[in-house]
N, C-alpha and C positions, 0 to 999 in steps of 0.2 A: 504494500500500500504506500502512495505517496505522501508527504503530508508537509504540510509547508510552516518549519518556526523562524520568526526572525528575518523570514523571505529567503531560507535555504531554503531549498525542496532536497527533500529528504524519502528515498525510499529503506524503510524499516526492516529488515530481516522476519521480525517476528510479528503477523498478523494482527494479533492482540494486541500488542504494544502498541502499534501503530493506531488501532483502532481509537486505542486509550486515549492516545495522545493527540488526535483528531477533534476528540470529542471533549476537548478540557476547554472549558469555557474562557473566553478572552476577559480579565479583570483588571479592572484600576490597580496599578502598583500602589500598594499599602502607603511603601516609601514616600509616595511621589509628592509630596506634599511643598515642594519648592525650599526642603529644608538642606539641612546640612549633608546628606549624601550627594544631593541636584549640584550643590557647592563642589563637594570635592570632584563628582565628573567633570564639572565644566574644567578646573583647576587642573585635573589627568590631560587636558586637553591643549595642553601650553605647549606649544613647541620646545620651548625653552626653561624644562622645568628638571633643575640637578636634584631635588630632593623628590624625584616621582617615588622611591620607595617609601617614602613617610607619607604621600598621600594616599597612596596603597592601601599602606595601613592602616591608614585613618578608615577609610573608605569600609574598606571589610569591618572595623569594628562599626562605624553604623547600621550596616546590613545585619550584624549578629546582634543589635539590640531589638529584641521583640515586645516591650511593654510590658511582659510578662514574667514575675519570678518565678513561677512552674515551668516558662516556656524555657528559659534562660538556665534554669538548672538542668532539665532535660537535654541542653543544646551543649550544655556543658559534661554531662557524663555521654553524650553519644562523641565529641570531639574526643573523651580521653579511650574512650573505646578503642577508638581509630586509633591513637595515640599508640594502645598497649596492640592493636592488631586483634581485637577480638571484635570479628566481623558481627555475628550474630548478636552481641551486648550491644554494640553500635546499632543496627540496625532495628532494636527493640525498643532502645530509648530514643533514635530518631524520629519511631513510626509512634512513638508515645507523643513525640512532640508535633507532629504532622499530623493528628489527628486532633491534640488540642489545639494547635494554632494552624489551622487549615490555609492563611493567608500568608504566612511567613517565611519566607522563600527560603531564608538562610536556612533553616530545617528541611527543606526537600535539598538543597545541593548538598548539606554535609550528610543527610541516607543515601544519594547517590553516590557521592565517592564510596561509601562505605558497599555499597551495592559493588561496584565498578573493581572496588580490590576482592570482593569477594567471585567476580566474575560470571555475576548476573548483569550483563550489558542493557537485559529489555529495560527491568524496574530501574536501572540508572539512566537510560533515555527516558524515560517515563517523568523519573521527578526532576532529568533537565529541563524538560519541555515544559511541565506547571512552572519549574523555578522561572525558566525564560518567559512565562505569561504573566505572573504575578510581578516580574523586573526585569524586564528586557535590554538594559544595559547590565548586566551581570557576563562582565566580559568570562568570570570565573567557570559559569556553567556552559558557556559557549566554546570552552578552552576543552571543558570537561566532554562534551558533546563533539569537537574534532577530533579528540585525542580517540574515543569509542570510533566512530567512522573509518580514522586513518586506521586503527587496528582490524578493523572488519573490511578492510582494502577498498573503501569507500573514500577515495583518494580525491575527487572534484569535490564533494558535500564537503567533505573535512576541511579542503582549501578556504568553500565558502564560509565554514564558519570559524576557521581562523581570521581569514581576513575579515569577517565580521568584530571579533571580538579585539583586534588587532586596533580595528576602526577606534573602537570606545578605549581602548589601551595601547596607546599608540608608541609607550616608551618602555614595553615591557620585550625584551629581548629574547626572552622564547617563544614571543608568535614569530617575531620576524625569522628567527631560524625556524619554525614549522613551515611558515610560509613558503621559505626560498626552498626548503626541502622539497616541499610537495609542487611548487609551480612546475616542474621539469616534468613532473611525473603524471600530471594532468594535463599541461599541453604538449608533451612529447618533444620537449626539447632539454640538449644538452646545455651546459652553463660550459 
């Protein structure tokens, strides 16, 4: 099945999945409220910007603030999960938090990594595609969603969404080596 996030089109391996991810509703980003996330993109956005890793992380920590201390603690044992490499604890307390905070994206991209190392590719396209509904500048889940593609030898989609997430993170140094990686390999030329 085809399915288009972000303006990749994207053909799905797995029927389900794609179905899934077809059928997820288009939602106001929570974020989007013209606060201090809106701020640090525009700021990502500098040409001329030496300290882009401190906006980075600035930027991530307003994504992992969810309003909520259930949500926040949850988001916090499914991170050290990941952390210790215990797929299945992560995966319990993310989908604990995904369930109470249905609109909070940073909780569907950290079950997807967790998904993704455990080496369930659907459910981790799955909660990129909510994540990239609910925050469609999350260059992170668009990174996370070429990285799945280029591994499943979906070599054009993966381009488009690196150089998608590229777009929104313009100074981060491993899209532009995914990118140059993969332009050869998509338009069949040598470097």
């Amino acid at each position: 099945m085809l399915i288009h996030v972000m303006g990749i089109s994207l053909r799905l391996l797995n029927p389900v999945v794609a179905a899934f991810c077809a059928a997820l509703p288009l939602a106001t980003p929570v974020w989007a409220d013209g606060g201090r996330a809106a701020e640090l993109l525009q700021e990502l956005q500098r040409p001329d910007l030496p300290n882009w890793q401190r906006v980075e992380e600035a930027l991530w920590a307003e994504w992992s603030k969810s309003g909520s201390a259930t949500a926040d603690l949850l988001l916090k044992r499914g991170r050290d999960a990941i952390e210790a490499e215990d797929w299945p604890k992560a995966i319990a307390h993310l989908t604990a938090l995904t369930d109470h905070a249905p609109d909070f994206a940073e909780g569907f991209n950290a079950r997807a990594l967790a998904y993704f190392r455990s080496g369930l590719y659907g459910p981790a396209v799955a909660d990129l595609s909510h994540v990239l509904t609910l925050n469609p500048d999350h260059f992170g889940a668009l990174t996370g969603l070429a990285t799945i593609l280029e591994e499943t030898g979906r070599h054009a989609a993966a381009l488009q969404a690196y150089r998608a997430a590229r777009a929104i993170h313009p100074h981060d140094p491993d899209l532009e080596d995914a990118v140059n990686r993969l332009e050869p390999k998509v338009t069949g030329q040598t470097l």
